[in-house]
C-alpha positions as CSV (number, residue, x, y, z in Angstrom):
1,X,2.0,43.3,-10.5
2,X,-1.7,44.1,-9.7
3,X,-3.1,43.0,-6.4
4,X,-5.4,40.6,-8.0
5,X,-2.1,39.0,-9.5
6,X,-0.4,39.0,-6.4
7,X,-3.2,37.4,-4.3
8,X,-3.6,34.2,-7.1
9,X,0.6,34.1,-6.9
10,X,0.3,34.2,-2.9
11,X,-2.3,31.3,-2.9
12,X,-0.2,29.4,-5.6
13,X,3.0,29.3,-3.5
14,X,1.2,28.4,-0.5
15,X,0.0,25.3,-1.8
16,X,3.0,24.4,-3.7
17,X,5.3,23.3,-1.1
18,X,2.5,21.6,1.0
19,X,1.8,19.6,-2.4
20,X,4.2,17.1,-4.5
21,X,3.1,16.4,-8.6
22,X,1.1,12.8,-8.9
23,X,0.2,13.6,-12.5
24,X,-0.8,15.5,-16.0
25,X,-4.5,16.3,-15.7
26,X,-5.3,14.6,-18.8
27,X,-3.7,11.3,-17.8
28,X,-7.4,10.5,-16.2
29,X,-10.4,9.7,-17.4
30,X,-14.0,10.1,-16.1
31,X,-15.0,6.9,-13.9
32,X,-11.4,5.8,-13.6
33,X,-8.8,5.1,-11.8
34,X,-4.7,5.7,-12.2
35,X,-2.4,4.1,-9.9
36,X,0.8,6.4,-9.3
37,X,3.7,6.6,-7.3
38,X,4.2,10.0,-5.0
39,X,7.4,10.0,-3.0
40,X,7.6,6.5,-2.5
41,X,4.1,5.7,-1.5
42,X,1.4,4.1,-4.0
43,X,-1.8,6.6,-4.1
44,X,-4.7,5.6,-6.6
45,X,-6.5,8.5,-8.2
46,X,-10.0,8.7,-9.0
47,X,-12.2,10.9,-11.0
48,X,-15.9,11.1,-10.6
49,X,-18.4,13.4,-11.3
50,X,-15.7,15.9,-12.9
51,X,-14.2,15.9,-9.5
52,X,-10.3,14.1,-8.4
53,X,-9.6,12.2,-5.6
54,X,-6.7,10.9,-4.4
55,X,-6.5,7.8,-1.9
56,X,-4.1,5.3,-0.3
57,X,-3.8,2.6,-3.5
58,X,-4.0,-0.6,-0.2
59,X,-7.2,-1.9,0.9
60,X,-7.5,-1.0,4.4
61,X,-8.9,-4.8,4.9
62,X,-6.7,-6.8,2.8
63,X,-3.8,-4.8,2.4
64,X,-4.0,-5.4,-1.7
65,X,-3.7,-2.8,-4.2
66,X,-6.9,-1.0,-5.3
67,X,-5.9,-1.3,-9.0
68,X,-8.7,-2.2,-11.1
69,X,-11.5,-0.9,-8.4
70,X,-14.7,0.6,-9.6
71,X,-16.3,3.7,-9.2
72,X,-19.8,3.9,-8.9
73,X,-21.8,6.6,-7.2
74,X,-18.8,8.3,-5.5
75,X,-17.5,5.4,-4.0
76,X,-14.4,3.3,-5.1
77,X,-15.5,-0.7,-4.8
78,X,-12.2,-2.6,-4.2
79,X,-11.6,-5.1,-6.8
80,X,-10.5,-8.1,-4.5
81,X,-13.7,-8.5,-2.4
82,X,-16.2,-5.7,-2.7
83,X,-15.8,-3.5,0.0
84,X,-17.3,0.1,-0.7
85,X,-15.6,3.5,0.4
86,X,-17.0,7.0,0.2
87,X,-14.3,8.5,-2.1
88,X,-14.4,11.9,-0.4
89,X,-14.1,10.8,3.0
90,X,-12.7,7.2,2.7
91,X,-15.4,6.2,4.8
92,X,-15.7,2.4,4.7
93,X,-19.6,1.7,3.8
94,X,-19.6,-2.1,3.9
95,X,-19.2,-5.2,3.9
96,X,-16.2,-4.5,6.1
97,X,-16.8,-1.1,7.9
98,X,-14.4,-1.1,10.4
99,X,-11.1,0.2,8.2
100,X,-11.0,3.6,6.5
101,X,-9.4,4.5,3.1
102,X,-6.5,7.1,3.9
103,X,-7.4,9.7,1.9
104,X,-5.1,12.9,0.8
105,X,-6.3,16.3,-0.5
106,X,-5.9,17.3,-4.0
107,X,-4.8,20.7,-5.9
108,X,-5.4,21.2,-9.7
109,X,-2.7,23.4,-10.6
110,X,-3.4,24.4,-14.4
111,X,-2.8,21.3,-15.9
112,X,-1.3,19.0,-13.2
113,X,-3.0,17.2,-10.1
114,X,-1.3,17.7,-7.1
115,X,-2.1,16.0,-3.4
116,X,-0.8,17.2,-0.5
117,X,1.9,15.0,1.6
118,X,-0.1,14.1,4.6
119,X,-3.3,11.9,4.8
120,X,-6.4,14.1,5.5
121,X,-7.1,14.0,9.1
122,X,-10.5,12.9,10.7
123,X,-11.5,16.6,11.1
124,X,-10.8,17.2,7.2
125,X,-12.8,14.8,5.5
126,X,-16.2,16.3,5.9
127,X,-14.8,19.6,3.8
């Protein structure tokens, strides 16, 4: 095995075990969302902007599911009363912006999206 070989193996199992399967690739589609079901805990995945983002599928406010938000310019608008989060960061942008979207990190590993088992922490989100 070439080094080059060995380093994409070594980064590959690194993330593996940090990471649990939430679904094919092609299972989303641009602008939408996919509600799924990783170890027991309801995440909804977004994709924007070619990019996928995993969140908590509960409305911080309400404590409803998020199926059926909308995306629009990067954020996820919850479909029960219009609140706004930043999808990256979870941010809460208004009307109600005192409760965050948990947000989780996601791996593309070839053609499945993976997100890691713990929420991002604070000091994560801005990356």
């Amino acid at each position: 095995m070439n080094s080059d070989a060995l380093k994409a193996s070594s980064t590959l199992a690194e993330h593996v075990p940090a990471c649990r399967f939430a679904a094919r690739r092609d299972a989303l589609e641009e602008g939408r969302t996919l509600a799924v079901e990783v170890e027991g805990q309801a995440i909804l995945l977004c994709q924007a902007r070619q990019q996928v983002y995993a969140v908590e599928n509960r409305c911080p406010h309400q404590g409803k599911t998020m199926d059926g938000a909308l995306i629009r310019r990067g954020q996820l608008i919850c479909p029960h009363h219009g609140a706004r989060f930043d999808l990256h960061t979870g941010e809460a942008l208004g009307p109600h912006t005192r409760c965050a979207l948990t947000t989780y990190k996601v791996h593309l590993i070839d053609s499945d999206v993976m997100i890691e088992r713990r929420a991002r922490a604070e000091s994560e989100r801005g990356t």
